[in-house]
N, C-alpha and C positions, 0 to 999 in steps of 0.2 A: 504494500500500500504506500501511496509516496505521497508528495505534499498536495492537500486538496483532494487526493484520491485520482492526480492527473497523472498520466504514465510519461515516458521521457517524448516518445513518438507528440505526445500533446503539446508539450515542452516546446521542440522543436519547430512545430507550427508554429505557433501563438510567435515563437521567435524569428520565421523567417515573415509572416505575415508582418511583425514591426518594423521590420528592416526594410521592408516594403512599401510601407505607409510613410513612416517616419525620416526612411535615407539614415546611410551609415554616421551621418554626421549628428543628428540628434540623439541617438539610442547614447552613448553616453553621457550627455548631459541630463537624460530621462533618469537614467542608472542613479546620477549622482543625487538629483532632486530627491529621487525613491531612497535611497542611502539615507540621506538626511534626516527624511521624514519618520522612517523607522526608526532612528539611533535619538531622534526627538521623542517619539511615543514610548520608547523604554526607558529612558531618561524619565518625563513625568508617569509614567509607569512606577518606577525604583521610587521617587522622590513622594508620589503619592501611598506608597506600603510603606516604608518607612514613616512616614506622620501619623499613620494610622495606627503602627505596631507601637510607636514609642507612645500614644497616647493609651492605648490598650494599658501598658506597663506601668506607668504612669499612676492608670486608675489602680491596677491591680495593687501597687504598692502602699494605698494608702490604710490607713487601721479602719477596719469596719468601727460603724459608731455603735456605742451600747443604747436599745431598745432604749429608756428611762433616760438616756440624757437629752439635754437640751443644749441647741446649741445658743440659744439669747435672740435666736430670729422668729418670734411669734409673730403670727401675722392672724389679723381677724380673723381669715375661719378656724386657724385651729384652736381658738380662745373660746372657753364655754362662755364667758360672758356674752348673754344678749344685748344690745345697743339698739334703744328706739330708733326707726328712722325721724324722718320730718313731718310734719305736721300739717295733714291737707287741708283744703280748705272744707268748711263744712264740717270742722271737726270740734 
């Protein structure tokens, strides 16, 4: 099975049909754009796993908090105290 599942015979078309199309003077400079483009997408490939793994580790590293503490950030809903709202009209 090879790349794509294309046999060499397909290889060899696809590559005399561009030399055809394109003229022997462009298929390198095709080559090198294509070069680039790939050696760009594994670059933010690597650079995107890696931000994602060190933040993984990151998290992993920190102390789970115990159930009963608090950290000092109560925010309304978790405060059993009820607080009237405003006052409509008609009331």
């Amino acid at each position: 099975m090879s790349f794509l599942d294309i046999g060499p015979l397909e290889v060899l078309l696809i590559l005399i049909i561009a030399l055809i199309v394109f003229g022997p003077g462009k298929i390198p400079e095709i080559a090198t754009k294509l070069g680039r483009m790939v050696r760009a997408l594994r670059k933010a490939t690597f650079d995107l796993t890696t931000a994602v793994t060190k933040e993984i580790e990151s998290e992993e590293k920190k102390p789970p908090s115990q159930p009963g503490e608090n950290s000092g950030n109560k925010t309304e809903e978790s405060s059993d105290v009820v607080k009237p709202g405003p006052k409509l009209r008609g009331d």
